[in-house]
N, C-alpha and C positions, 0 to 999 in steps of 0.2 A: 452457632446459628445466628442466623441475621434479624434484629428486631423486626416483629409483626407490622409495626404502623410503617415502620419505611419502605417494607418488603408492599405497603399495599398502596402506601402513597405514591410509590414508584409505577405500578401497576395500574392505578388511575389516573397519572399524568400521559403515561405510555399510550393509555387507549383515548385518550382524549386529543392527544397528538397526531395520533393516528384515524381519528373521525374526518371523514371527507367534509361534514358540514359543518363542521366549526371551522375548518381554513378558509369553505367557502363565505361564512359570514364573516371572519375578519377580513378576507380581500374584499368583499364588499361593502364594509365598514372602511377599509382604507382606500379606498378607489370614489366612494363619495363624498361630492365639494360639499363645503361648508355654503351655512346660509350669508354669510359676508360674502365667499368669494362670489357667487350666484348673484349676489345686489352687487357687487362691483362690475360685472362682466356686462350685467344689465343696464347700468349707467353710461359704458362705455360704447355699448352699443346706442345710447339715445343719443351722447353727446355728436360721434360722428355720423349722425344722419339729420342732426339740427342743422337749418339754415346760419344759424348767428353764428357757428362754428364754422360752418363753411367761408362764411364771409370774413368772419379774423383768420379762417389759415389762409385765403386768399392775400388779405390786406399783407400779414406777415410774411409769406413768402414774396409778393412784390415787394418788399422792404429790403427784403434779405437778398435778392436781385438788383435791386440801385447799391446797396453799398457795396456788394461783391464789385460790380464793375466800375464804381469809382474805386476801389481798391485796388484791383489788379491793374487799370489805367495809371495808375502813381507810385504800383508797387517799385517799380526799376528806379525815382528819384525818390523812396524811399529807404530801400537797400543801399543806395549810391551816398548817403549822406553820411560824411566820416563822424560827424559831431553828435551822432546818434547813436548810443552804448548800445540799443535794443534793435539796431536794424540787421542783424544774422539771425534773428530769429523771424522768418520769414510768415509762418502761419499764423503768427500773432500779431505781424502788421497786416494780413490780411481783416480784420479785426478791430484795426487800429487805426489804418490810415485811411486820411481823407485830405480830398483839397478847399473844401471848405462849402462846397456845393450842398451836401449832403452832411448828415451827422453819422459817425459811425453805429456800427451795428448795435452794440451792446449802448448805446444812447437810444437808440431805438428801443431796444427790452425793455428799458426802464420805464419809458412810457407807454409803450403797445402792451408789457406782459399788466401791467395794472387792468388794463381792458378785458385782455383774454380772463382774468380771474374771475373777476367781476361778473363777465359775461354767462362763466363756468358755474356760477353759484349763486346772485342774486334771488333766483327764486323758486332755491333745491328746494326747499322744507314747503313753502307757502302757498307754492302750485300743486303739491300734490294734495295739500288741504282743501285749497279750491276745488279743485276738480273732483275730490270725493273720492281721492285712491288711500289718503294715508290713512283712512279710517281702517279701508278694508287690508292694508299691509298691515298696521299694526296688531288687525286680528290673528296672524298669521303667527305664528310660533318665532319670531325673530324678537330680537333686544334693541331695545333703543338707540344704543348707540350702536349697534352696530347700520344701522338706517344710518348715521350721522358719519361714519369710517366711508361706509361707501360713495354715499354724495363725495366728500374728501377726495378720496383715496383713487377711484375714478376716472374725475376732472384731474388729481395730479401726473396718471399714465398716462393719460392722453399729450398731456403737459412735455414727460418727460420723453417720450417718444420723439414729439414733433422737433423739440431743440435738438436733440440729439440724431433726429435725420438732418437738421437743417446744418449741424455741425460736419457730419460724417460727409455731407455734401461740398461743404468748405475744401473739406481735405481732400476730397479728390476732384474737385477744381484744379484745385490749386498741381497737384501732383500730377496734371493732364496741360496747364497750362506751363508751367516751370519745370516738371521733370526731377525736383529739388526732395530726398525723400524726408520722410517726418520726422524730428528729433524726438526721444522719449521725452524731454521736457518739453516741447512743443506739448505732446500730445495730454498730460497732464493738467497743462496748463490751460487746455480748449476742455477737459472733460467737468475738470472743478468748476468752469466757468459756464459750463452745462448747469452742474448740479448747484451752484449759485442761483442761476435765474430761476431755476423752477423752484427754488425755495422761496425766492422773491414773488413768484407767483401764486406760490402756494401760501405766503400771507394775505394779498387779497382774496385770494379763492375761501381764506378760512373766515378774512372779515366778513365779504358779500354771506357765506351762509350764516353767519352769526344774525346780520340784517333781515336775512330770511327767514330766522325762526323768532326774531324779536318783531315785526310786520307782519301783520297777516298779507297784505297790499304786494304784489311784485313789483308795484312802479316804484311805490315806498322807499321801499327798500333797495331798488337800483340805484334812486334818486341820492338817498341816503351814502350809499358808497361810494357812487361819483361824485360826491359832493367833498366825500373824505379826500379822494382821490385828488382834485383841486387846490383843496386845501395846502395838503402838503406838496403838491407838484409845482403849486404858485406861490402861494398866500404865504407859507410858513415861515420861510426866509425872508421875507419882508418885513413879516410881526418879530421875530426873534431879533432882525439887524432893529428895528426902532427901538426892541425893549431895553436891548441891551446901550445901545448909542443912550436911554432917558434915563437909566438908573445907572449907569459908569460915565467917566469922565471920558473927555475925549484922549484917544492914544497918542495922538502928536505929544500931547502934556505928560506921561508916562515913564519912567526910566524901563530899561531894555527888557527887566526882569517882570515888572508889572505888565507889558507889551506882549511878552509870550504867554502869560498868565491871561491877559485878556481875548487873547485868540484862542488858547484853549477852550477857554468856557463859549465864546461862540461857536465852535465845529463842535464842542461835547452837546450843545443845545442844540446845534443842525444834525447832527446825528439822531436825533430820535426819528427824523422823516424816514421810514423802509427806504425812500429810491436814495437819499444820502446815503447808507449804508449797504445799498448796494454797487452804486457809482464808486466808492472807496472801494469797495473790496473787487470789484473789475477789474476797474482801474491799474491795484497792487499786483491781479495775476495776470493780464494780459500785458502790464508792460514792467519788465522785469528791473528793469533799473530803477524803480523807486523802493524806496529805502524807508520813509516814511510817511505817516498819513498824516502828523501835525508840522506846525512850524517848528525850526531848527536855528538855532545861536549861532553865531559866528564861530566861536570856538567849535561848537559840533560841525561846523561845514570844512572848515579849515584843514586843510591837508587829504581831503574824501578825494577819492578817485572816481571819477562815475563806472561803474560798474554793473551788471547784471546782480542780481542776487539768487541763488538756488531757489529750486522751487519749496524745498521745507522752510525756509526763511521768511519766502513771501506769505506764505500758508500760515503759519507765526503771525503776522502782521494782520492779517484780514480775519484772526478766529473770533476777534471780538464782533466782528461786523456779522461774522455767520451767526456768534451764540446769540446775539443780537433779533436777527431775524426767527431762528430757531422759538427765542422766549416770544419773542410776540404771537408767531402761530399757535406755541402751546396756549398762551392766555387767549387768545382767541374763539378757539376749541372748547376750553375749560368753560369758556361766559354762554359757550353755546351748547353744552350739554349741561348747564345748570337751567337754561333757560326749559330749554326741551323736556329736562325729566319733569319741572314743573307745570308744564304745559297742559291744558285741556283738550285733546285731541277730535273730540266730538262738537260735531256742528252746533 
């Protein structure tokens, strides 16, 4: 005979199984959204019916229209240039080339996507205090940070959407103007370079909200982030070339070993700028024949074949540039939800 408690534990999972309204409260428990996705969905609707949005996807798609046509106009003495390891790789001189009229595209991102962040986020947190909504959100059964994921998280799909139409548009230009079809490392190499920028993006997007929950003020705090923005897009490399020119000697006076030693430490110093680190690591996956991102010895050059490099190699070369951008948004984040949880929310 079969024990009692199984015989009934079986017989109560059986009928509970079998209850029409317990399946219908777990499909109904799994069918409804969470309170994050609901604030993200909600953001993403404000962002694309903002005017300031309207006018960067304007500004960036006329961007992205001057270099496409200076690109395609040069593309043929592009391809045609035998001293050029990386000119079979067609959709990444679209990308690449220019005749000097214009800056190529990804020269553009690094200065426009600074904007669009900025734009995205200067005054997530500070406006809705203003206005007298965040009081009445915060009464509402949500978490803190999840207010702070969405502002985020948001501005980044809109982010990642728009590159990656502007991308996907590349490719069938191009496959409508040349006929020439897409290599899988082509395509690779244009997708990582997607998901590059909108990380690059998504540091300013995470400085500007930081700005907005340490500012009550929206101008403040715009003011504040394009002020950063200048800093390192101008200023930085001038102060780092004078600091390092007053406290080293001059390199003319240097033997060859102290010479590589001194450039390192100035590109390891220019690397803290985001758009350095993101210009390297473009740079390494749109144009495949570079091999490295510092200076190189005679002996290291000697006997190098210029070559393409695979794309796990280049991807190799550029992780420190990504863990790089990576750590900055996290500390970002991290200064802006230390700020926020200690925050006073009430007028």
């Amino acid at each position: 005979m079969a024990n009692p408690a199984v015989y009934f534990n079986g017989l109560f999972s059986g009928r509970l199984n079998n209850s029409g309204w317990l399946k219908s409260i777990v499909n109904a428990a799994a069918k409804r959204p969470s309170a994050l996705g609901i604030m993200v969905r909600k953001e993403i609707a404000d962002h694309i019916r903002s005017w300031r949005f309207i006018v960067l996807l304007v500004l960036l798609l006329l961007t992205f229209v001057a270099t496409m046509y200076v690109s395609l106009t040069n593309l043929q003495a592009a391809v045609a240039n035998e001293n050029d390891p990386d000119r079979l790789y067609l959709y990444l001189k679209l990308l690449t080339t220019s005749d000097g009229s214009l800056p190529t595209f990804h020269i553009f991102v690094s200065f426009l996507g600074a904007l669009l962040g900025i734009s995205l986020g200067f005054d997530a947190i500070n406006a809705e205090q203003n206005n007298g909504t965040l009081t009445r959100l915060m009464a509402q059964p949500v978490y803190r940070d999840h207010l702070l994921l969405s502002k985020f998280l948001g501005a980044l799909a809109i982010v990642f959407v728009l590159f990656l139409s502007l991308a996907l548009l590349m490719i069938g230009a191009g496959l409508l103007m040349t006929g020439v079809p897409l290599e899988p490392e082509e395509f690779f190499r244009i997708m990582s370079f997607v998901l590059l920028s909108v990380l690059y993006v998504g540091f300013w997007l995470a400085l500007s909200i930081l700005f907005s929950v340490k500012f009550r003020q929206a101008t403040t705090s715009a003011l504040t982030a394009i002020g950063v923005w200048l800093f390192f897009t101008i200023f930085y490399r001038i102060v780092i070339s004078m600091v390092v020119k007053g406290f080293f000697p001059d390199p003319v006076y240097l033997s060859e070993a102290d010479v590589l030693w001194y450039n390192n430490l100035l590109l390891d110093l220019l690397r803290l700028a985001p758009s350095q680190l993101y210009t390297d690591a473009t740079t390494t996956l749109l144009m495949p024949s570079v091999r490295s991102l510092g200076p190189l010895t005679v002996e290291q050059m000697s006997g190098a074949i210029p070559k393409p490099l695979p794309f796990r190699e280049s991807l190799l070369i550029v992780w420190p540039q990504v863990c790089g951008l990576v750590a900055a948004i996290a500390v970002c984040f991290a200064l802006t939800y230390y700020w926020f949880m200690r925050r006073e929310l009430r007028s």
